[in-house]
C-alpha positions in Angstrom: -66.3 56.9 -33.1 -67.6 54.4 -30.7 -67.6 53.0 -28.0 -65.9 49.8 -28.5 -63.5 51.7 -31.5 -62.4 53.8 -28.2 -61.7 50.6 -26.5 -59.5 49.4 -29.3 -57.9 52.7 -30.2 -56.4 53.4 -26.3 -55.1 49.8 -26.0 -53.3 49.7 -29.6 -52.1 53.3 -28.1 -50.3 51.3 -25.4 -49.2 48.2 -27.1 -47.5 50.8 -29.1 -45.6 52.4 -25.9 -44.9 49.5 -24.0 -41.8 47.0 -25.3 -42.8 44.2 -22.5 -44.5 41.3 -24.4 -46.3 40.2 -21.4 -48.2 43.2 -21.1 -48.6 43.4 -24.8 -50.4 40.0 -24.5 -52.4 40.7 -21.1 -53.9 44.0 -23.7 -54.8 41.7 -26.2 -56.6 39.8 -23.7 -58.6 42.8 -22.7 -59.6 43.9 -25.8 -60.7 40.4 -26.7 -62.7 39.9 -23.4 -64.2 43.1 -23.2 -65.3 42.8 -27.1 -67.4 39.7 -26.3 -68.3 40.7 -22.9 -66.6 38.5 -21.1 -66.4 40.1 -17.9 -65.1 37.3 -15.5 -62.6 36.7 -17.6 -62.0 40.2 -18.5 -61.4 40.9 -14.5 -59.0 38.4 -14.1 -56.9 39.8 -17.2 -57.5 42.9 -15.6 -55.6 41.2 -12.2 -52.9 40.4 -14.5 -52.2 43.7 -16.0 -51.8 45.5 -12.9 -49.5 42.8 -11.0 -47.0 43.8 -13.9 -44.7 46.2 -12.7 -44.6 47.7 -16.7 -48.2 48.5 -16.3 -47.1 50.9 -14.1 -47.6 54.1 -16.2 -50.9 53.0 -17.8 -52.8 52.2 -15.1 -54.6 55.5 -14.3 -55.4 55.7 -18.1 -56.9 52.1 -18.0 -59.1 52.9 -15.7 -60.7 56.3 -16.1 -61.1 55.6 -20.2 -61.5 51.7 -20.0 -62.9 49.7 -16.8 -64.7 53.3 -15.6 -67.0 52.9 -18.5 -67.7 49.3 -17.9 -67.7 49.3 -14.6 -71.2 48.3 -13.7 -70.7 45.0 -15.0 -67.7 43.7 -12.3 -67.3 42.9 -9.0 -67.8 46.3 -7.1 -65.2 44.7 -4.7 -62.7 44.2 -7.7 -63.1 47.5 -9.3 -62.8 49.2 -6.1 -59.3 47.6 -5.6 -58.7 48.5 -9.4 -59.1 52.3 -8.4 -56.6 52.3 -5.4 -54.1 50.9 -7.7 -54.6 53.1 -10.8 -53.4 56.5 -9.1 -50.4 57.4 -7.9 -50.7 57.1 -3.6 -50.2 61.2 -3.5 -53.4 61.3 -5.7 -55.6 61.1 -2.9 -58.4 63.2 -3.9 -58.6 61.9 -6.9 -59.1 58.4 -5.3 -62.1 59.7 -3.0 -64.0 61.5 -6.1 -63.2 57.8 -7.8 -64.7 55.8 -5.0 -67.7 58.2 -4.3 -68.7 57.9 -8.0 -68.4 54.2 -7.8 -70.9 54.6 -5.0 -72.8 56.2 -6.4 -73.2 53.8 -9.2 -72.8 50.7 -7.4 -75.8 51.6 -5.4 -78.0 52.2 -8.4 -77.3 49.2 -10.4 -76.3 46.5 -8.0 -77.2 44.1 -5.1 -74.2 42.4 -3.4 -76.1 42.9 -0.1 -73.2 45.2 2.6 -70.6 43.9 1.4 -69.6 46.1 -1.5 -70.7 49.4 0.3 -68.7 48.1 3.6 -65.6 47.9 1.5 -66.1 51.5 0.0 -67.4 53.0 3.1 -64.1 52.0 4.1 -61.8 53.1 1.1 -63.3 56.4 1.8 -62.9 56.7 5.3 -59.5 56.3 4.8 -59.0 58.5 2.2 -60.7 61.1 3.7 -58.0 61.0 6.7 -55.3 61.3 4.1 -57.1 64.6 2.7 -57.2 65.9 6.7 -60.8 65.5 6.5 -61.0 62.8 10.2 -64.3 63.7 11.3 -65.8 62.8 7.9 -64.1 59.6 8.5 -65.1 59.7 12.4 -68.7 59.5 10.5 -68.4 57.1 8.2 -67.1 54.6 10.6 -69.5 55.2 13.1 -72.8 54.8 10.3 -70.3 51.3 9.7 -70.3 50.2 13.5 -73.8 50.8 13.8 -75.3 48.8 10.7 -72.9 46.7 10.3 -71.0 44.2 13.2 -68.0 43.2 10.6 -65.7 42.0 13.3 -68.1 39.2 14.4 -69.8 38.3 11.3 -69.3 36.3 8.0 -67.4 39.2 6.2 -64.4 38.7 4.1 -60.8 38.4 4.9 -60.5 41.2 2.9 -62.8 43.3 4.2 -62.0 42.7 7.3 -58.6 43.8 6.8 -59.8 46.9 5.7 -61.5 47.6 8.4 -59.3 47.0 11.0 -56.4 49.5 8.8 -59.2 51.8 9.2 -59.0 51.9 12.3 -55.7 51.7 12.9 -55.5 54.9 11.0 -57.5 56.8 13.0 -56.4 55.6 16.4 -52.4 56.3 15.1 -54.0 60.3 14.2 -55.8 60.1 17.4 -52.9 58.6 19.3 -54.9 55.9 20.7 -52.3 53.4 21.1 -54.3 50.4 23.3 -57.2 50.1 20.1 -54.0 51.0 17.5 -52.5 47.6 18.8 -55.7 45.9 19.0 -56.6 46.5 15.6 -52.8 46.5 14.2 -53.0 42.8 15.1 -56.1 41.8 13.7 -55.2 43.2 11.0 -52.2 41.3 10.2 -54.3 38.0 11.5 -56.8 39.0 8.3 -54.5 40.3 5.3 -54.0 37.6 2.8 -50.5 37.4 1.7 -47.3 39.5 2.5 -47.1 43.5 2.6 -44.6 45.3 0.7 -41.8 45.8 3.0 -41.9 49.3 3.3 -45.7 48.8 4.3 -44.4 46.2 7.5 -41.5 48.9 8.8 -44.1 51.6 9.0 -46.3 49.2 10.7 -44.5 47.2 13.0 -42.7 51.1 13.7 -46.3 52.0 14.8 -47.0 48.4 16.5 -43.7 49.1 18.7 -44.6 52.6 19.9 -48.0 51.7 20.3 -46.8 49.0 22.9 -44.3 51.2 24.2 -47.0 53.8 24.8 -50.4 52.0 25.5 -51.4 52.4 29.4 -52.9 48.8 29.0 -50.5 46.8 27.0 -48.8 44.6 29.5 -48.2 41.3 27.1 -46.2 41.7 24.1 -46.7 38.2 22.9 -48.4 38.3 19.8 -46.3 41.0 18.4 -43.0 39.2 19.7 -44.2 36.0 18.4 -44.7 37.5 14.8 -42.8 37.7 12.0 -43.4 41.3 11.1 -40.7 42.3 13.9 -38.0 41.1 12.4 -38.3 43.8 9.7 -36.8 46.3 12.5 -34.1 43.6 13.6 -30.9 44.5 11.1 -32.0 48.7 10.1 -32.0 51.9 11.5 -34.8 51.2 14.1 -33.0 48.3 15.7 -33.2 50.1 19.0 -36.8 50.0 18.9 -37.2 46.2 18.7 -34.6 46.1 20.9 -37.0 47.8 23.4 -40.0 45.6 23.2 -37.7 42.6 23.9 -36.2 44.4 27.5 -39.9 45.5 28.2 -41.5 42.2 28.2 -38.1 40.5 29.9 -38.7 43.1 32.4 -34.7 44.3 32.2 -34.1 47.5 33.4 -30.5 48.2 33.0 -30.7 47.9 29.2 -34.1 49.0 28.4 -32.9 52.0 30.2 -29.6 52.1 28.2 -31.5 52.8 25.3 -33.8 55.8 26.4 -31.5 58.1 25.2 -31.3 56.8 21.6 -35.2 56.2 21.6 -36.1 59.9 22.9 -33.3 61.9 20.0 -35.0 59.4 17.7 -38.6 59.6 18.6 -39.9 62.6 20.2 -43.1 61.1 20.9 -41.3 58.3 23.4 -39.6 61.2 25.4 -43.0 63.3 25.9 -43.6 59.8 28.0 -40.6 59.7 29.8 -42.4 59.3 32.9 -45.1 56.4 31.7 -42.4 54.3 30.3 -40.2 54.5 33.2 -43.3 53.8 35.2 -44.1 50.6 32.5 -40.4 49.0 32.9 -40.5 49.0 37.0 -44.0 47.4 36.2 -42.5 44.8 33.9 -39.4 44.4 35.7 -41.7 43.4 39.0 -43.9 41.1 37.0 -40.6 39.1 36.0 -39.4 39.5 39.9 -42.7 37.6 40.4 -41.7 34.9 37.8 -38.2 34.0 38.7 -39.1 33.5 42.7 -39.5 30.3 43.5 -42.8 28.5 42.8 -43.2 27.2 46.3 -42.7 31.0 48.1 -43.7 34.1 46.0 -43.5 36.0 48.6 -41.3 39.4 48.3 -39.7 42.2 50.7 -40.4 45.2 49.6 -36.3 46.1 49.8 -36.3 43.3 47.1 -38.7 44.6 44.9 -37.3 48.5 45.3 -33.9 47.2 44.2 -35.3 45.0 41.1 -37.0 47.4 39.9 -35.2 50.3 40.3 -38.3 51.8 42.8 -37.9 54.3 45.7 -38.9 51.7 48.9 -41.5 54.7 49.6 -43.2 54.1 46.4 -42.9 49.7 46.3 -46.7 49.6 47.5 -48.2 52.2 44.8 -46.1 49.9 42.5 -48.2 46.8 43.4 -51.3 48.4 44.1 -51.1 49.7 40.4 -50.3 46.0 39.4 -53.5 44.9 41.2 -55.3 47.8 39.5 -54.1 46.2 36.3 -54.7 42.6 36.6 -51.4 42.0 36.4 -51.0 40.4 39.9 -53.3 38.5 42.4 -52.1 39.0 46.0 -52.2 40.5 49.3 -50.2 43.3 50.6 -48.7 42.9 54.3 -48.0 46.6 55.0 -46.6 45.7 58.7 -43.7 43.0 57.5 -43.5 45.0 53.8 -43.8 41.7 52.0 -45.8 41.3 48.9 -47.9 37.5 48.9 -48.3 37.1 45.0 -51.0 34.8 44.3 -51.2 34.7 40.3 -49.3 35.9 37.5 -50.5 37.0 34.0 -49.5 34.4 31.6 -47.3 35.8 29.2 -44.7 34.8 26.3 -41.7 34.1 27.3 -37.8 34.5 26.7 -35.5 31.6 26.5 -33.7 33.0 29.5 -37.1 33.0 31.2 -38.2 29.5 30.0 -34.9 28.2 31.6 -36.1 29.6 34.6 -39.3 28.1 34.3 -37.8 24.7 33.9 -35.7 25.3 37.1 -38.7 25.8 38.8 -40.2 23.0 37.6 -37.8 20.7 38.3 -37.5 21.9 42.0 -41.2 21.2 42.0 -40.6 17.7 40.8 -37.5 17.1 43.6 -39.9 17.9 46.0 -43.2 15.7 44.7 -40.2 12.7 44.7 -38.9 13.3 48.1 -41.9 13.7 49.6 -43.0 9.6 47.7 -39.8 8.6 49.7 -40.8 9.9 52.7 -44.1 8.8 52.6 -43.5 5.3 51.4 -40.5 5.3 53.9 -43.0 6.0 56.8 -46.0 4.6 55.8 -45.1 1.0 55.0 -48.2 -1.2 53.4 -49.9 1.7 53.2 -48.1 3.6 50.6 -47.6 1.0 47.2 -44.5 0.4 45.6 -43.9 2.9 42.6 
């Protein structure tokens, strides 16, 4: 038997187990594609089959006895993205041996310049951290970073995507939560279209601890400002969105309400009891900074140790780490223990703390309009009639 009497045997096979007519139609298509070698159109029948949720149990059996022998002739991109959806996500050694094969082929038999071996470079990198195998993956990313600048050059959405869930996969395994946020983000800036809901818990879960537990995320804004957030507003980790809102308001009293429920629920958080206690006091004197008025940022250090909750022996080590973080611009006068804050770092912003912005800026404007009066009051002629 043939080839193409293979072809048409294993799809009549399914017609036969399936009762959905779409997908009955979608295998006609392929049959009738890949009989006259159509493969553009073939691929995009191909698209069509597995977005049908019926296709379900046939998709590992399309692909190792139907695309796998045609493979050579579609876009290694597409077929790549055809082998992470044929197997079952637990299958993830049967996923690398798929990918390293298509390697192997794609190498011999095509040129689509980097972009085809980025994408599996990738695929296998993080498949190789599911199979416990990180310092293959360590490896593989590192070859990438060298040949390769994909965050700065003409690559993909899609590629770039991949690259930066890479990453975030080893930093989460590596518990390097400064680059897991960095690259969380940019990868939600790059993915085209919505994940699967289960997909955006897990990763606005790891988002959330990550700014919880990075030692240089001070500004929450582009997580806050997101959409993805909302997907831990109404469940079980309410508390935890919850938490980033307090931290970036800088409230003490109820970001410290919910310690206890954050360290029964996640261990991690309470292994850094003393870093986030350390991260609200910071937060909480970075909105001390804000509400004072825009005309006098100075502070007394009794001020700042009862905002933030900070023995008055340890006010100054609070700034000075502030300082050491860019957070604040200023000058430390050690003999009247007042803080002279200079510059803030901008920051989103609360409606609570917008209102106090506006107050502040009307204040600002009383004053630019009394001092008009009194200069047009005392200057006669010299000062022109608004």
């Amino acid at each position: 038997m043939d080839i193409d009497n293979d072809v048409s045997t294993l799809l009549a096979t399914i017609r036969l187990e399936t009762e959905s007519p779409e997908l009955i139609n979608v295998l006609y298509q392929l049959e009738d594609f890949y009989e006259r070698k159509l493969w553009h159109q073939l691929t995009l029948s191909l698209d069509e089959f597995y977005a049908l949720d019926e296709s379900q149990p046939f998709r590992n059996k399309i692909y190792v006895l139907f695309i796998s022998k045609f493979a050579s002739n579609l876009n290694p991109l597409k077929v790549v993205d055809f082998v992470l959806l044929s197997f079952d996500s637990k299958q993830s050694h049967e996923i690398a041996t798929s990918l390293l094969t298509l390697q192997s082929e794609f190498e011999k038999s095509h040129n689509e310049g980097g972009f085809a071996r980025v994408y599996l470079s990738l695929q296998l990198a993080r498949f190789y951290m599911l199979l416990g195998e990180v310092s293959k993956a360590e490896d593989s990313l590192e070859e990438l970073a060298k040949n390769y600048d994909i965050e700065n050059s003409d690559y993909s959405p899609k590629i770039k995507a991949a690259y930066y869930l890479t990453n975030c996969q080893l930093y989460k395994i590596k518990r390097n939560y400064n680059d897991f946020y960095r690259n969380g983000l940019l990868y939600l800036s790059s993915i085209e279209g919505k994940l699967p809901t289960g997909q955006q818990v897990e990763l606005c879960y790891d988002l959330c601890t990550a700014a919880l537990l990075g030692d240089k995320i001070y500004n929450f804004g582009e997580l806050i400002l997101h959409d993805i957030l909302n997907v831990l507003k109404d469940n079980e980790y309410s508390w935890l969105y919850q938490m980033v809102f307090y931290l970036n308001a800088g409230n003490l009293k109820e970001f410290d309400s919910l310690l206890a429920t954050a360290y029964e629920k996640h261990p991690q958080l309470q292994l850094s009891d003393n870093f986030l206690r350390q991260k609200i006091r910071i937060m909480a004197l970075l909105e001390l900074v804000s509400l004072s008025p825009t005309t006098d940022k100075t502070l007394k250090f009794g001020d700042i140790s009862r905002f933030t909750g900070t023995p008055i022996d340890e006010v100054e080590l609070l700034i000075i780490k502030c300082f050491s973080l860019n957070l604040i611009k200023g000058q430390i006068d050690q003999i009247n223990q007042v803080l002279v804050a200079s510059w803030l770092q901008p920051r989103i912003l609360n409606l609570d703390q917008v209102k106090v912005l506006l107050d502040h800026l009307k204040t600002w404007d009383d004053l630019v309009n009394h001092l008009a009066q009194n200069m047009h009051k005392n200057g006669g002629i010299v000062w022109a009639e608004l």
